[in-house]
N, C-alpha and C positions, 0 to 999 in steps of 0.2 A: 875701240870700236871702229876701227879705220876702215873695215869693209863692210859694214853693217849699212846696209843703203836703206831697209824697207821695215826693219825689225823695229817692234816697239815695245816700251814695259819694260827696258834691260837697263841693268845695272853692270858696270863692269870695273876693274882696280886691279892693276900686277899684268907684266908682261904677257903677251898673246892672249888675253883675257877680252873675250867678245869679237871675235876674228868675223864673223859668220853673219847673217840677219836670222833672227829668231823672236821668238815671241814671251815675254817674262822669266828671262833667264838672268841670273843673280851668280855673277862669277867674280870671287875677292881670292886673289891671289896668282901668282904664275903656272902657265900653264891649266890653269880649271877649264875644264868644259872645253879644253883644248881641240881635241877633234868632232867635236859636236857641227852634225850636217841637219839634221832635221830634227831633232829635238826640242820641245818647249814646255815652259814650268819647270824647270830645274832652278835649284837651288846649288852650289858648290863653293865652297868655303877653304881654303886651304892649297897649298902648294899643288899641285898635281890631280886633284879631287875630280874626280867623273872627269877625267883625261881620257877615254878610249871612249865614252860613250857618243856615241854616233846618232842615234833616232830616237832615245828614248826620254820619255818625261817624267810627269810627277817625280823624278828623282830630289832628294836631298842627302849632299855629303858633306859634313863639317869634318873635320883635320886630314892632315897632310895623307895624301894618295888614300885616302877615305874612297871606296868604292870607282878606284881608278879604273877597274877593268870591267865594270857594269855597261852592261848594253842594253839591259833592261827597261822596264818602267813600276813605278810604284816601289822604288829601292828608299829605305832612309839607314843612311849610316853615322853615328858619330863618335871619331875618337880617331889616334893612329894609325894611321891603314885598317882601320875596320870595313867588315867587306870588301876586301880589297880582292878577293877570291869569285865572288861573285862576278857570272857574266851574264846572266838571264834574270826574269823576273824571280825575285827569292822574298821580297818584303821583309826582308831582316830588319829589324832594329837593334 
């Protein structure tokens, strides 16, 4: 959480994980929630997980690149690259 000055509720574990200030965001692994700029209430679990989401919340993505390229909000994915197709709100489970 080396640039996280204002953000609070975060939990963060694994390389580049928690880069950003944000508000209840839960990132265990490398790379998760990596490019995340406005976002808050996500959940990501796993190597690469919600990697390209940018602004969106309510997300949760447990295993590796699990809903990587979601921009969405309201996403829950869990498994190997599950949703990993999604880039909009899709509320897949």
């Amino acid at each position: 959480m080396s640039n996280n000055v204002t953000g609070s509720g975060n939990t963060a574990s694994g390389t580049t994980a928690a880069e950003h200030d944000r508000q209840q965001q839960h990132r265990l692994g490398a790379n998760a929630l990596l490019n995340d700029t406005g976002g808050n209430n996500n959940t990501a679990t796993a190597n690469s997980a919600l990697q390209s989401n940018l602004t969106g919340t309510q997300n949760t993505a447990v295993g590796v690149n699990a809903l990587a390229n979601a921009t969405g909000d309201n996403n829950t994915a869990f498994g190997y690259q599950a949703g990993n197709s999604l880039t909009s709100d899709s509320k897949q489970r």
